[in-house]
N, C-alpha and C positions, 0 to 999 in steps of 0.2 A: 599435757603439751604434746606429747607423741602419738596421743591418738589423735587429736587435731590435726598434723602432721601426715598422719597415713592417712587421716580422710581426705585434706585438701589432696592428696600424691593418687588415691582411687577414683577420684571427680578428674581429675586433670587426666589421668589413663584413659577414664570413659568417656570423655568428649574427644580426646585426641585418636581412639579409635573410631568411635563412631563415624565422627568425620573425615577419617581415611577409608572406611569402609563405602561413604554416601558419595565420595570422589571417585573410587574404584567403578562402584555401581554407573556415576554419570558419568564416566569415560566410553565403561561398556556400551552404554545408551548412544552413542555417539556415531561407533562403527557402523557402517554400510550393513554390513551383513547381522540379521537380525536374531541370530542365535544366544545373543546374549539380551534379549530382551525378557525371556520369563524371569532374569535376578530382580525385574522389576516389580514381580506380584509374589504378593507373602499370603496364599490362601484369598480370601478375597478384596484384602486392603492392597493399595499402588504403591510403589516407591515414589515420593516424589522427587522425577530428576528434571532437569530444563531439559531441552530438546533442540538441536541446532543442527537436525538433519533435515532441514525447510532446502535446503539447498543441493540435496540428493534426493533420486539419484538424476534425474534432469535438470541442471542448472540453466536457470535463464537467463541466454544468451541474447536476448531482446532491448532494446531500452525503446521507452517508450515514448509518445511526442503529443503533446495537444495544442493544436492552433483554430485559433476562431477568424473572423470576417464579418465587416459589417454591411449590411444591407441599407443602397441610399437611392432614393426612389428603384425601387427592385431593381437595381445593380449591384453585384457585388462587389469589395474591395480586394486588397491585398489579404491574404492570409496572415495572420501573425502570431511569433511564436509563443506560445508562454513558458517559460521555463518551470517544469515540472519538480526538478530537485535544485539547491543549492549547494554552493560551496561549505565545507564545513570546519568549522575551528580546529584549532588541534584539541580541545577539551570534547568535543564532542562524543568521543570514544565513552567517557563518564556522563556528561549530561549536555542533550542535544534535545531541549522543549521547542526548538526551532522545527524540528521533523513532524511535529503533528497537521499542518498545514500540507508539504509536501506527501507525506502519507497518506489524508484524505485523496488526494486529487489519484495519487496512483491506485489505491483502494476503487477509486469510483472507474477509473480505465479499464481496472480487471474485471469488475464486476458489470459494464459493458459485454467486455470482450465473454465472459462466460454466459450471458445472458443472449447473445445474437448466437452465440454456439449452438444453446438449448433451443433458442424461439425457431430458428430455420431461417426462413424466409417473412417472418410474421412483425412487423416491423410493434406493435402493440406491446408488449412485454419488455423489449429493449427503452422504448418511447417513457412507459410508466416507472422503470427500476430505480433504483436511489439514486447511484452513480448517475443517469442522465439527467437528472431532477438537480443534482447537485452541479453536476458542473455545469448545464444552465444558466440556474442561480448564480454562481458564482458570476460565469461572463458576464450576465444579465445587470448585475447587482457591483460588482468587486473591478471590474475591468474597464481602463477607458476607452471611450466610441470615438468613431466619426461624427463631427457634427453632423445635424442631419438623421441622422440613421434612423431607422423606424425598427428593424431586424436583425438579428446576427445569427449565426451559427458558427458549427465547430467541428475540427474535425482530426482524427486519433486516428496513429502511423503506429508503427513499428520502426526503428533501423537497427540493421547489423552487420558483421565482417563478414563475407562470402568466401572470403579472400584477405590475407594483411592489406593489400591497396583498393578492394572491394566492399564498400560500404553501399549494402541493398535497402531502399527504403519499399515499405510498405504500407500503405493508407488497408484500413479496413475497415473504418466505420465513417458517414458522414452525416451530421444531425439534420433535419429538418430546420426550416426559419420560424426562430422564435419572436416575438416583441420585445423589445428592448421598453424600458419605463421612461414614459414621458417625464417631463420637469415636475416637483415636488410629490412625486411617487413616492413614500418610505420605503425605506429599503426594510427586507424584511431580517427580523432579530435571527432567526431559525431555521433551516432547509426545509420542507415540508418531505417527510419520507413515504412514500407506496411500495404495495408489498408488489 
């Protein structure tokens, strides 16, 4: 009975260390300053700690905006907005499957905006990327038109405080006019992705 005793009392020692030790380590990981990052390599295996320094050392100070417009006998409409993020529950902290909708859309923003970064001037690489093929689709597919329309497009802002009462917006990207899908068009199951 008393060796049973010490062993349960040396298992409970060694998880209750260990896991003071893997806290210490993800703390360390945590800091700005990267001098405590070699506690994370043991010779050539990784510590595995999470990582929530996404937010250093430039925080984005940006929010982002995507509005499309529809095209009716080549006129354009009113721009409209779409809201990119929503409100969120108080549970969302623990479980928020409502984010993977809002996160493709901002995922395909960025990946835009780093793609006209790379391309220059070259409008082909921006035109073919995920991101534009997706949110396309989406308006194309997910979003309601003007009667009428034949075409839509869309188009990706930036805003932020320049100033507490100074709120600067910036357009930077605006798409091309797409085809909108005639009546009994399927809509499709799947994005189609280009590299």
């Amino acid at each position: 009975m008393n060796l049973s005793v010490n062993t349960e009392r040396v298992k409970s020692v060694a998880v209750t260390a260990s896991l003071t030790a893997w806290l210490i380590v993800t703390a360390a990981a945590q800091l700005p300053d990267t001098r405590f990052d070699s506690l994370l390599w043991c010779g050539k295996l990784r510590i595995p700690t999470p990582n929530w320094r996404f937010f250093g050392p430039n925080p984005g100070v940006k929010d982002s905006h995507l509005l499309y417009r529809d095209l009716t006998d080549g006129k354009p409409g009113e721009w409209k907005d779409i809201p990119v993020t929503r409100d969120r529950p108080w549970y969302a902290l623990v479980w928020n499957a409502r984010n993977r909708s809002p996160k493709a859309l901002i995922d395909a923003i960025q990946g835009i905006r780093v793609r006209l970064a790379a391309a220059g001037s070259e409008m082909g690489p921006v035109v073919r990327s995920p991101g534009y093929l997706l949110l396309s689709r989406y308006i194309q597919h997910h979003l309601p038109h003007t009667e009428g329309a034949s075409h839509s497009q869309f188009l990706l802002m930036h805003s932020y405080l320049a100033a507490p009462e100074d709120r600067r917006i910036e357009p930077f990207f605006v798409s091309g006019e797409f085809p909108l899908p005639t009546a009994g068009t399927p809509r499709p199951q799947t994005f189609p992705i280009a590299a």
